[in-house]
C-alpha positions in Angstrom: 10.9 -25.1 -9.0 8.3 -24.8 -11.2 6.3 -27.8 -9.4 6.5 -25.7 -6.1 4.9 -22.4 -7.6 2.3 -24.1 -9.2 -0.1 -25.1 -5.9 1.1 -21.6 -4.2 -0.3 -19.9 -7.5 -3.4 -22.4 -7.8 -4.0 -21.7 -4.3 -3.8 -17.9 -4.4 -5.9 -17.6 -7.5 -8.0 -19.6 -6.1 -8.4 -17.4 -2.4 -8.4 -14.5 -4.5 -11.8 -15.6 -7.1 -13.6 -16.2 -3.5 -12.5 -12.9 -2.2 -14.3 -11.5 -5.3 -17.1 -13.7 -4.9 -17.7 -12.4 -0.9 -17.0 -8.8 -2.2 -20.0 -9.2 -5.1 -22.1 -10.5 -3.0 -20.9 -7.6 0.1 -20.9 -4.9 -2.2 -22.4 -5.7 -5.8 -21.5 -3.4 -8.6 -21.7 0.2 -7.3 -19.2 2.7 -7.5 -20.2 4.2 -3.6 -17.5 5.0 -0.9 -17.2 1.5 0.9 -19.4 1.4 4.3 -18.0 0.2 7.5 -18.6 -3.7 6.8 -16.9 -3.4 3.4 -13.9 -1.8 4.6 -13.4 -4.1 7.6 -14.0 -7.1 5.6 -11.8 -6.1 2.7 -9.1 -4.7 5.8 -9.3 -8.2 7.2 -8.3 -9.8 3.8 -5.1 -7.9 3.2 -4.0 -8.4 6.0 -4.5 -12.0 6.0 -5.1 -13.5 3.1 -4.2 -11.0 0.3 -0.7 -9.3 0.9 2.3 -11.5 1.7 5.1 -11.9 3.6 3.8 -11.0 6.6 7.9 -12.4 8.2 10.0 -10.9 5.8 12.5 -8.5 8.0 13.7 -5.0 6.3 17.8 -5.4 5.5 18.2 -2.0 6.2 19.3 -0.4 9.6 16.5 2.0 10.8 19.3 5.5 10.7 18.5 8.9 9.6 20.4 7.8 6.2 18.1 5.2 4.9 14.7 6.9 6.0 16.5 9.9 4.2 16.8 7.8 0.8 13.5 6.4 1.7 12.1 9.8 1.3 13.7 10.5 -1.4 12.5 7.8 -3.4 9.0 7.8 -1.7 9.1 11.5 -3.7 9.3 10.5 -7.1 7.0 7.5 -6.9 4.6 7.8 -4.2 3.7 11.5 -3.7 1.2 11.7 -6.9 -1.4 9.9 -5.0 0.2 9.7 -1.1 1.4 13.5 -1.0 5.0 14.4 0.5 4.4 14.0 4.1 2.2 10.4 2.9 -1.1 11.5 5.1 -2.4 12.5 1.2 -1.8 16.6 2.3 -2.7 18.4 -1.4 -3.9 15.0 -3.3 -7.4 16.4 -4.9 -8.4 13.4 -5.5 -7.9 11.2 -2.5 -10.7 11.1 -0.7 -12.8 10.3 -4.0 -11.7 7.2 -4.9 -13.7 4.3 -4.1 -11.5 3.1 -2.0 -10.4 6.1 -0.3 -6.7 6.5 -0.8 -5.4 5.7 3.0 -3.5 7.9 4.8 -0.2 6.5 5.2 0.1 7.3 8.9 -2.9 5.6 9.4 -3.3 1.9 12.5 -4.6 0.0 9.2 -1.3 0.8 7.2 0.7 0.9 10.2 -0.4 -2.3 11.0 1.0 -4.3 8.1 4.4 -5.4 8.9 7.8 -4.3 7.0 8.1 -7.4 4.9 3.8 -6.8 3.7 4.4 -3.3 3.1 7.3 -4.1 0.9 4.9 -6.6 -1.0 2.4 -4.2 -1.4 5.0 -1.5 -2.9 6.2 -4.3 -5.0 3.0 -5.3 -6.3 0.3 -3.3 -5.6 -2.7 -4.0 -3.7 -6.5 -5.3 -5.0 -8.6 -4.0 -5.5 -7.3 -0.5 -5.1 -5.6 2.2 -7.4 -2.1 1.0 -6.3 -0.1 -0.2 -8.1 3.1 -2.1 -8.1 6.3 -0.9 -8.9 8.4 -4.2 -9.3 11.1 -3.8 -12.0 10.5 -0.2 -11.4 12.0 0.9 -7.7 15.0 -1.6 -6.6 14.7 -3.8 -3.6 17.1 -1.0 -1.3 14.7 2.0 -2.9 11.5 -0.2 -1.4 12.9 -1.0 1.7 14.2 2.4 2.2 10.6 3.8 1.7 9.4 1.4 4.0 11.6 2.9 6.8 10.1 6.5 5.4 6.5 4.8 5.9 7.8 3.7 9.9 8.9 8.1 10.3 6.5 9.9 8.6 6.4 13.5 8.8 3.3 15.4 10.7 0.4 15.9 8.8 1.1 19.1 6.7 4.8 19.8 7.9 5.7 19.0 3.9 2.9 21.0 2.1 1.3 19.8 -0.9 2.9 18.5 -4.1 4.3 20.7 -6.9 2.2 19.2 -9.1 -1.1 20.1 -7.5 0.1 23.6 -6.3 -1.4 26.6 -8.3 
């Protein structure tokens, strides 16, 4: 098994030190909001070359239960930096990261497909603040969530987090 890893892993390292490469020579070492070339170019890359399983199908039968345990579970590990309705509704701080944090709702995050969004909540995604909660959320919690990312709420309907109210 080990034999079959090693070339996947060579070979993603490997994609991933050009990726860097492009992006220093793109974007050198500032700390501004990305402009329209950066975030195209670095949208491109997740959606091909960096996030995974692209085929994967979610186990779980789109009902009202599971996008009601998705939510659930989206709200004690996702809300801090997505807020409760995941369109970042009461995050402070969203819009000042460098990258922006995405709303949730949004075609680029829409666009990923259930078995990439699950790699990405497993994970993480590079180069931006989120991370990966492997180990951390079970396989049923993530793919519930990802059902919850498929029905989100209107922007606002949910208010903001408890932990950024006054």
């Amino acid at each position: 098994m080990a034999r079959t890893i090693l070339p996947i892993v060579a070979a993603t390292l490997a994609t991933l030190l050009l990726v860097m490469l492009l992006g220093i020579v793109f974007v050198g070492c500032k700390a501004d909001p990305p402009g329209k070339v950066e975030t195209a170019f670095m949208n491109w890359a997740k959606h091909k070359i960096l996030v995974h399983n692209r085929t994967q199908k979610n186990p779980l039968r789109d009902c009202a239960e599971a996008i009601s345990d998705g939510k659930e579970a989206f709200s004690h590990y996702c809300v801090a930096c997505h807020g409760l309705d995941g369109q970042n509704t009461g995050v402070p701080f969203a819009d000042r990261m460098s990258p922006p944090v995405p709303s949730l709702a949004g075609a680029e995050v829409q666009s990923f497909t259930d078995g990439q969004l699950k790699w990405i909540i497993d994970y993480g995604i590079w180069p931006s603040g989120m991370p990966g909660s492997k180990n951390i959320l079970s396989d049923d919690e993530i793919w519930s969530i990802v059902l919850y990312l498929r029905h989100l709420p209107r922007k606002g309907i949910e208010g903001e987090p408890e932990m950024y109210s006054h």
